[in-house]
C-alpha positions as CSV (number, residue, x, y, z in Angstrom):
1,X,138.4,49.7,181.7
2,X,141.5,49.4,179.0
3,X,139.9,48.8,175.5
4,X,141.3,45.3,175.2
5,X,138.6,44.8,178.3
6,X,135.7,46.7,176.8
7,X,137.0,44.8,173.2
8,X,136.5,41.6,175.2
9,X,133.5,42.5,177.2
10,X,132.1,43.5,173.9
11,X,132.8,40.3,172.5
12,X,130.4,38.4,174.6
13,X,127.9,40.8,173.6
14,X,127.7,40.3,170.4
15,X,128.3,36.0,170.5
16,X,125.1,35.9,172.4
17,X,123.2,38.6,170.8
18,X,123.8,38.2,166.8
19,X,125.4,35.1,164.8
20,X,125.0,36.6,162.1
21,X,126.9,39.9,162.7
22,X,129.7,38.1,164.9
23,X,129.9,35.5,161.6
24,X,130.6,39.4,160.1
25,X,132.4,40.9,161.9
26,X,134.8,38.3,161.9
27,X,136.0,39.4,158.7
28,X,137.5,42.7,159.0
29,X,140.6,43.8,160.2
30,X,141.3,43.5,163.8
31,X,141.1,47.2,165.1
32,X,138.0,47.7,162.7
33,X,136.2,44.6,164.2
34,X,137.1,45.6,167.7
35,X,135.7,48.9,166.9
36,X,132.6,47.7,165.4
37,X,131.8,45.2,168.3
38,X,132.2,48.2,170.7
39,X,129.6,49.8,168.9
40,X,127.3,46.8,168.5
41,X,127.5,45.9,172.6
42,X,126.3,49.4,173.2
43,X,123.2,49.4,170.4
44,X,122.4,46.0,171.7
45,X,122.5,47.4,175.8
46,X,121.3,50.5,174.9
47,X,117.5,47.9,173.4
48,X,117.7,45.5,176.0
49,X,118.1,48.4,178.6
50,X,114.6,49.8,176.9
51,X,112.7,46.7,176.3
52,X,113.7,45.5,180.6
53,X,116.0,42.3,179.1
54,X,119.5,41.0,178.8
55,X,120.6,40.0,175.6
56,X,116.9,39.4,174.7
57,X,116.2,37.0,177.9
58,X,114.2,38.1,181.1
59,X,116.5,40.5,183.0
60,X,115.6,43.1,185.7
61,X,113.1,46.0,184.7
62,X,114.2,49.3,186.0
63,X,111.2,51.7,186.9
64,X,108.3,52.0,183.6
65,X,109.8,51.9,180.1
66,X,109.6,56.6,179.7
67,X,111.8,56.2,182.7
68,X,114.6,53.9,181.5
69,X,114.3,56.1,178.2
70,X,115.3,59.1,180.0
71,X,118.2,57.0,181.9
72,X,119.5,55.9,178.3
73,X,119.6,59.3,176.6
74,X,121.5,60.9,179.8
75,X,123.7,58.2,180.0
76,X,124.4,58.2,176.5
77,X,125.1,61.9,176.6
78,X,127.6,61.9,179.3
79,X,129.5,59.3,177.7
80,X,129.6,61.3,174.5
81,X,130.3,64.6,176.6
82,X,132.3,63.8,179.7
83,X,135.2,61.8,180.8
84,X,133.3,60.6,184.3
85,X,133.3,57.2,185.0
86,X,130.8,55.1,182.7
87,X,129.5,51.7,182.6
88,X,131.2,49.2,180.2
89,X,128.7,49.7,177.1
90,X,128.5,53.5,177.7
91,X,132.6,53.9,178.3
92,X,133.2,51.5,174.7
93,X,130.2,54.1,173.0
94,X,132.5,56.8,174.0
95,X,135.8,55.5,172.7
96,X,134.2,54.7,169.4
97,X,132.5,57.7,169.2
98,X,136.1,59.8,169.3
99,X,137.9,57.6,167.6
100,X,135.7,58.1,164.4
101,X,134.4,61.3,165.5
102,X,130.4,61.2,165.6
103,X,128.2,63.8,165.8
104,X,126.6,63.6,168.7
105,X,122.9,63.4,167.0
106,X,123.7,59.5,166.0
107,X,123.6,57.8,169.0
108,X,121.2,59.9,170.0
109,X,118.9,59.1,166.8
110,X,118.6,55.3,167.8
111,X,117.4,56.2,171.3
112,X,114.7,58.1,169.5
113,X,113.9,55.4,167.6
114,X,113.8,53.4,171.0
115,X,111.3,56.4,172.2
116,X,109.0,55.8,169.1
117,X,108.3,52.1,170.8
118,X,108.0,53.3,174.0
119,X,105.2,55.8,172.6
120,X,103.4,53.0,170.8
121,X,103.7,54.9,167.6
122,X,101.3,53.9,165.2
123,X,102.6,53.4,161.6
124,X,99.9,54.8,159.2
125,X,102.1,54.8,155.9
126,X,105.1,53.2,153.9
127,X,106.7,56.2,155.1
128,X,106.2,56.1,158.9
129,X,107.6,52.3,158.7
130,X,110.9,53.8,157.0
131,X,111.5,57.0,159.2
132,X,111.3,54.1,162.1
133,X,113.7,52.0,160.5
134,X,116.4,54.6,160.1
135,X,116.1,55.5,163.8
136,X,116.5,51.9,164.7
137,X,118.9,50.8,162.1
138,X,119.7,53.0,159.2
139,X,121.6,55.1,161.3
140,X,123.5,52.0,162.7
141,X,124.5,51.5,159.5
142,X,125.6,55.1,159.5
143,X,127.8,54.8,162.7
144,X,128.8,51.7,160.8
145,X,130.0,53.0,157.8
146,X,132.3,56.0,159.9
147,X,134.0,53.0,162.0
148,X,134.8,51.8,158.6
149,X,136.8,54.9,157.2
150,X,133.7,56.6,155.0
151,X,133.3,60.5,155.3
152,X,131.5,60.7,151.6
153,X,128.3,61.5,152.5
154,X,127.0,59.9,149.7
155,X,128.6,56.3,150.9
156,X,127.1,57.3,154.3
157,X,123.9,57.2,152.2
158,X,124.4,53.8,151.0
159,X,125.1,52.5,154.7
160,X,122.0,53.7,155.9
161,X,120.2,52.0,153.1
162,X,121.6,48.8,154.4
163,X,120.5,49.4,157.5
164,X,116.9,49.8,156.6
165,X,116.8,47.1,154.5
166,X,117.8,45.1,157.6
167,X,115.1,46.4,160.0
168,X,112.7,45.9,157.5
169,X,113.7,41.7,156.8
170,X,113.4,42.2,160.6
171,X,109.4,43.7,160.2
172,X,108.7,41.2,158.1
173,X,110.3,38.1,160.1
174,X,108.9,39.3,163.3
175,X,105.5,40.3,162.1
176,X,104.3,37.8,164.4
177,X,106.3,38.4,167.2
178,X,105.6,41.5,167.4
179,X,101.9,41.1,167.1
180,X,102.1,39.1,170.2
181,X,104.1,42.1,171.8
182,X,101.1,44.5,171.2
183,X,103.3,46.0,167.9
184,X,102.6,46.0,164.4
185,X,105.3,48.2,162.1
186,X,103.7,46.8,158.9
187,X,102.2,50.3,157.0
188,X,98.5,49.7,158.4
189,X,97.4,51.4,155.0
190,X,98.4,48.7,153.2
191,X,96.7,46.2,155.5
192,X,92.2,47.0,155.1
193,X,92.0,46.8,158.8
194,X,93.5,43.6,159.2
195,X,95.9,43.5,161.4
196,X,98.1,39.9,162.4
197,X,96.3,37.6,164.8
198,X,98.6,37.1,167.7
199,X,96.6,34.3,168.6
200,X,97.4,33.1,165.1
201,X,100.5,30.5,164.5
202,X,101.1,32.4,160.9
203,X,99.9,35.2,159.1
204,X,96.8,35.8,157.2
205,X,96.9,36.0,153.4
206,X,96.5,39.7,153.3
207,X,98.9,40.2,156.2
208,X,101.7,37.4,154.6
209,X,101.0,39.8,151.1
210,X,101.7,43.0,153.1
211,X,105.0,41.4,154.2
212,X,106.0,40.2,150.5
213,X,105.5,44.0,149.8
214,X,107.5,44.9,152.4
215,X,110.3,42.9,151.3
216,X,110.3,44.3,147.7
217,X,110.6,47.5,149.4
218,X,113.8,46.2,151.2
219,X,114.8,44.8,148.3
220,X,115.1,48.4,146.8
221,X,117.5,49.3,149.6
222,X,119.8,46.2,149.4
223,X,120.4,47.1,145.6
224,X,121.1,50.5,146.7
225,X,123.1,49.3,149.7
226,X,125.1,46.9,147.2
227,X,126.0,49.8,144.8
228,X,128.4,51.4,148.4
229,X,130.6,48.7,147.9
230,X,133.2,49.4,145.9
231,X,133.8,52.7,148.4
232,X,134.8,50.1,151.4
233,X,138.1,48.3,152.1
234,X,138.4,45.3,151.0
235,X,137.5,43.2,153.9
236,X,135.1,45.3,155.1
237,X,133.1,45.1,152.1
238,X,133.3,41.6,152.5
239,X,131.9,41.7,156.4
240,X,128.7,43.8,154.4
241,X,128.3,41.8,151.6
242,X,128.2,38.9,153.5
243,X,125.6,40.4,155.9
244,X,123.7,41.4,153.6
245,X,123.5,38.1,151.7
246,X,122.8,36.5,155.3
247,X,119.7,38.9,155.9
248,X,118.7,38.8,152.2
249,X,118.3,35.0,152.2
250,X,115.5,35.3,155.5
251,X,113.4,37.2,153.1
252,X,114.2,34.3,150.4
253,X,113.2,32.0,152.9
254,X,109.7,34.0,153.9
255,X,109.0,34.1,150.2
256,X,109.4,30.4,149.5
257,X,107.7,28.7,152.4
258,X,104.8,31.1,152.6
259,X,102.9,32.0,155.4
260,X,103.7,28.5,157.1
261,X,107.5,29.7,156.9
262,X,106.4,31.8,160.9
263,X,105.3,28.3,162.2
264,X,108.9,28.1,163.4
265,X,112.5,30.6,163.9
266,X,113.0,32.1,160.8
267,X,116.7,32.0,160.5
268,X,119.7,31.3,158.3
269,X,121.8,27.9,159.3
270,X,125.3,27.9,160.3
271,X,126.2,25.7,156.8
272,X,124.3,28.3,155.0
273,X,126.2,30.9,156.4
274,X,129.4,30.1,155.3
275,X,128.0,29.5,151.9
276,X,126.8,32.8,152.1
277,X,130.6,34.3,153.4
278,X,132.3,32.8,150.6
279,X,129.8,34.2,148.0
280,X,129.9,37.4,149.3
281,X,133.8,37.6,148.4
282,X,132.9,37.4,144.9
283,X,130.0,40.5,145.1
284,X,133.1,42.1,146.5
285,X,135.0,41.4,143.3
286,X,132.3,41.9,141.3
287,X,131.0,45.6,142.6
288,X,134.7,46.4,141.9
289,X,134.9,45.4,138.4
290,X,131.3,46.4,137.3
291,X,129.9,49.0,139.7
292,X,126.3,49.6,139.8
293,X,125.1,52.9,139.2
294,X,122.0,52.6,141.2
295,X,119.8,56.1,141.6
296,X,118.8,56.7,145.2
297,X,115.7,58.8,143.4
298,X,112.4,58.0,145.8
299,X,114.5,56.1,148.4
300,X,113.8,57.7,152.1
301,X,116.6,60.0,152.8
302,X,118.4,60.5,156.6
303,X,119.1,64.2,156.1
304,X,115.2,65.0,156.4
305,X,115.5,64.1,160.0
306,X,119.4,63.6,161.3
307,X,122.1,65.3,162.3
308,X,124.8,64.9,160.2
């Protein structure tokens, strides 16, 4: 396939799979964007491939879940090695990955994460439930930050920060959810032995307290995440800022209407959205002007487990 057809094919992907990062994406400059969306169709096949779905609906299982982990990771490494014919997420995975010239041990780190699901792992401590966020979405924001032109390290830092602070608004939205699924990512040391009733329509008052913790912990990495801005292009920044003020605000939303906030889709609107968008121009601005110095000092760090 030409990249305007993986571009395009790409597109659909991410309409269907995330509002909130199309509403994003839509804001930086064309080749970036096109680059990004790549990126985010494969992430997105690369999940639905492990958890049997399409786009988060019902599709066709393909043998047991160990199975279709050991499809993904070979795929995934002959797109990044070879020049054989791939399928559309796999061939856009590749061009992205040369274009901005990954290490290999990326793409490869969010299949672990994948594998740590498949496993059942069992998240003991504040640190387990961080180590599985960067598999699953710091280093996202990683892959992220090198479509957007960063090579600092340092910035790269900063993008993984936003990325965990995503998956963990995610933990905390879907503590429910996922409860139902069999999974619970809350640190169980900070639950007594009470885990979330999936029978339940809302958490429990220790489990909703748990989750409030969790999201000062996320909270830590947004600040951290904010003070990468000023190293971004202009309207790239923007596409993060405004992302992060869209995530940001489900937490808002968890902490306002309490535990009776999981009785329904935790979401952002499409009106609050754009208020959201046009905000974010000013954090842009305003990270430029007065940059935060923010230390990363006791914030979970990729280079204990990645390959650069």
């Amino acid at each position: 396939m030409s990249r305007a057809d993986l571009v395009q094919d790409s597109g659909q992907v991410i309409r269907k799979g995330s509002k909130s990062f199309a509403a994003a994406a839509l804001l930086m400059p064309k080749a970036m964007r096109d680059d990004t969306v790549m990126l985010y169709a494969w992430c997105r096949h690369a999940d639905d491939v492990i958890d049997g779905q399409d786009l988060g609906a019902p599709g066709r299982t393909v043998a047991d879940a160990a199975v279709r982990l050991d499809m993904l990771r070979a795929e995934t490494r002959a797109a990044l090695r070879g020049n054989g014919p791939v399928s559309p997420p796999f061939a856009a995975l590749r061009m992205v990955a040369r274009r901005h010239d990954f290490p290999e041990g990326w793409p490869l780190d969010l299949i672990e994460g994948f594998a740590m699901d498949v496993a059942g792992q069992h998240y003991a401590t504040l640190s387990d439930t961080l180590r599985y966020a960067y598999y699953v979405a710091g280093v996202v924001g990683v892959m992220m930050a090198r479509v957007m032109g960063v090579r600092d390290e340092a910035v790269l830092d900063r993008a993984c920060d936003l990325g965990i602070a995503f998956q963990l608004t995610n933990i905390a939205r879907d503590v429910m959810d996922d409860a139902r699924m069999g999974r619970l990512y809350l640190p169980a040391d900070w639950l007594a032995g009470e885990a979330p009733d999936p029978a339940a329509p809302e958490p429990s008052p220790a489990v909703h307290a748990a989750i409030l913790r969790l999201l000062e912990v996320a909270d830590s990495y947004y600040a951290s995440a904010w003070a990468g801005l000023p190293a971004l292009p202009w309207r790239a920044a923007w596409s993060i800022a405004a992302a992060l003020r869209i995530y940001r605000a489900i937490g808002t939303r968890i902490r306002a209407e309490g535990p009776s906030a999981y009785r329904r889709r935790i979401g952002t609107g499409r009106a609050a959205k754009l208020v959201l968008v046009a905000a974010a121009q000013g954090d842009v601005l305003t990270s430029r002007l007065r940059p935060a110095h923010i230390d990363r000092s006791g914030l979970w760090t990729r280079s204990r487990f990645s390959a650069r």
